[in-house]
C-alpha positions as a Markdown table, in Angstrom:
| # | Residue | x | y | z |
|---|---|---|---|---|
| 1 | Unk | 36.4 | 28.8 | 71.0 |
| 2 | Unk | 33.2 | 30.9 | 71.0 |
| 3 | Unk | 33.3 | 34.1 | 69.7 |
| 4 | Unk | 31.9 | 36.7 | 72.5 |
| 5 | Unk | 29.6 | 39.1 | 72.4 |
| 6 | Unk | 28.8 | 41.9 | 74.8 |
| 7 | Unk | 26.3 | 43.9 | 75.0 |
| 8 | Unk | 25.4 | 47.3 | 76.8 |
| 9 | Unk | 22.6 | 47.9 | 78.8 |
| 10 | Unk | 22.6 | 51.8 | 78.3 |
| 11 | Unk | 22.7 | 51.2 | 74.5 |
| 12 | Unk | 19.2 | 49.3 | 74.4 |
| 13 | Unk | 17.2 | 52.1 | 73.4 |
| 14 | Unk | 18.8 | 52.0 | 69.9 |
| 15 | Unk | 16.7 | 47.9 | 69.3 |
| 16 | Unk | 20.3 | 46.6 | 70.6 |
| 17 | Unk | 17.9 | 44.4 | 73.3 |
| 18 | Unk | 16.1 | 42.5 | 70.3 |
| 19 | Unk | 19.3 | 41.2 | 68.7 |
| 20 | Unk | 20.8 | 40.0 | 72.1 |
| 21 | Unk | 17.8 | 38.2 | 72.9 |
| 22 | Unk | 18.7 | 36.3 | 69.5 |
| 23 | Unk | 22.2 | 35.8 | 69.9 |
| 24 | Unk | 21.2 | 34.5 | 73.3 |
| 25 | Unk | 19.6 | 32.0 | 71.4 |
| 26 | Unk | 22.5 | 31.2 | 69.4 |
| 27 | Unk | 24.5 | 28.2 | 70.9 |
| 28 | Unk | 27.8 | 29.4 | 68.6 |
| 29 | Unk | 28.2 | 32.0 | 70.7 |
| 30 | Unk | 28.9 | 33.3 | 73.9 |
| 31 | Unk | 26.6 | 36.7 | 75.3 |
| 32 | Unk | 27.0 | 39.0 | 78.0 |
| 33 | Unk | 25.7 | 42.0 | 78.5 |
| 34 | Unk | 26.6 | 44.5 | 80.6 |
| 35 | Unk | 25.7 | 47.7 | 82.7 |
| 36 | Unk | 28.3 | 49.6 | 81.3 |
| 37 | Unk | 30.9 | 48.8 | 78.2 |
| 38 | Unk | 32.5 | 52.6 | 78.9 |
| 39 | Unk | 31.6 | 53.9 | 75.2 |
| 40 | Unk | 29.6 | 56.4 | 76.0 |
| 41 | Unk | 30.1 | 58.5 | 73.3 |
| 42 | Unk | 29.3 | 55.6 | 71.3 |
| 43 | Unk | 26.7 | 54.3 | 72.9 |
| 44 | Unk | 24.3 | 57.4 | 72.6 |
| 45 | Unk | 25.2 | 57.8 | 68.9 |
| 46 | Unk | 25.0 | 54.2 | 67.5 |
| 47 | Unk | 23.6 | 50.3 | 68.2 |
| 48 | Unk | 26.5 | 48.8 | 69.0 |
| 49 | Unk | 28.4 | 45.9 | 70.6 |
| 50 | Unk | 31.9 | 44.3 | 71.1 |
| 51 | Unk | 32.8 | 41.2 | 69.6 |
| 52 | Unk | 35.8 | 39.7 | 71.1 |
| 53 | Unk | 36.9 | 42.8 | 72.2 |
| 54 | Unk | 36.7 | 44.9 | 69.2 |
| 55 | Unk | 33.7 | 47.5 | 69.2 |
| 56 | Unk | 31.5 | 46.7 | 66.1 |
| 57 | Unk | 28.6 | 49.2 | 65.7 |
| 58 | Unk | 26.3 | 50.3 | 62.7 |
| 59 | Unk | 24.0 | 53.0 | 61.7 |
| 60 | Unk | 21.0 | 51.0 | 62.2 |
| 61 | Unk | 20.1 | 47.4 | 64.4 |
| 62 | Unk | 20.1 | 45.1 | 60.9 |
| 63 | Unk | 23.1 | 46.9 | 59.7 |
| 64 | Unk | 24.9 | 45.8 | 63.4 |
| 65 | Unk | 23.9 | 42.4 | 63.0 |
| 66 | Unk | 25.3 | 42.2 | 59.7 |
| 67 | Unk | 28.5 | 43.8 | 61.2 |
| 68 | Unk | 28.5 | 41.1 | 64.1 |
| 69 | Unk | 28.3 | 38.3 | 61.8 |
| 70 | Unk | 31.0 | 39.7 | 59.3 |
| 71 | Unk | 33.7 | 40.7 | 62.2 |
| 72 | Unk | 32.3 | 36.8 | 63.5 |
| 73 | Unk | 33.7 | 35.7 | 59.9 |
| 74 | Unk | 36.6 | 37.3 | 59.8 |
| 75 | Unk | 37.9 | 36.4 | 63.4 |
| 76 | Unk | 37.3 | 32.7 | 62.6 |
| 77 | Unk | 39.0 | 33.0 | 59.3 |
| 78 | Unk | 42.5 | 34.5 | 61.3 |
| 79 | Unk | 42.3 | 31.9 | 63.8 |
| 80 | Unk | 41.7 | 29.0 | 61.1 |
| 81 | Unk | 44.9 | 30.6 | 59.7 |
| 82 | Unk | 46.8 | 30.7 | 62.9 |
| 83 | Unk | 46.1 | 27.0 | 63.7 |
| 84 | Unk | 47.2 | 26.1 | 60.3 |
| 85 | Unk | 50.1 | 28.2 | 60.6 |
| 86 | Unk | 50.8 | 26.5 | 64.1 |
| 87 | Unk | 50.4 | 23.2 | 62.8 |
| 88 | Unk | 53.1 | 23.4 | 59.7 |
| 89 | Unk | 55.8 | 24.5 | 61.8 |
């Protein structure tokens, strides 16, 4: 399973448009961007983005990317536990 990331349209004007264009690029994940992620407060305060749900966001564009690719780690490290999980019972 992909991870997803999604992006909001309102919250390009913090760089947020360079590092979609990149993930677009990446075929390990999934992208979507958005009109509206309903953050708002967020949004004009931070770069941010969702991944798999969960709102990641950073003070600056490099620190988000290095966010996205940590909460990326993580969630594949849970799910690699689940399955194992799953398959000893």
């Amino acid at each position: 399973m992909k991870p997803i990331i999604e992006f909001c349209s309102s919250n390009m004007h913090h760089g947020t448009d360079r590092l979609m264009e990149q993930y677009e690029l990446d075929p390990d994940v999934e992208v979507i961007e958005y009109g509206c992620l309903g953050n708002c407060g967020e949004c004009y305060l931070f770069p941010f983005a969702m991944v798999d749900g969960e709102i990641v966001s950073a003070e600056s564009v490099e620190e988000l990317e290095t966010a996205i690719r940590e909460k990326i780690a993580v969630s594949a490290a849970e799910r690699a536990a689940l399955d194992k999980l799953i398959d000893d019972l």
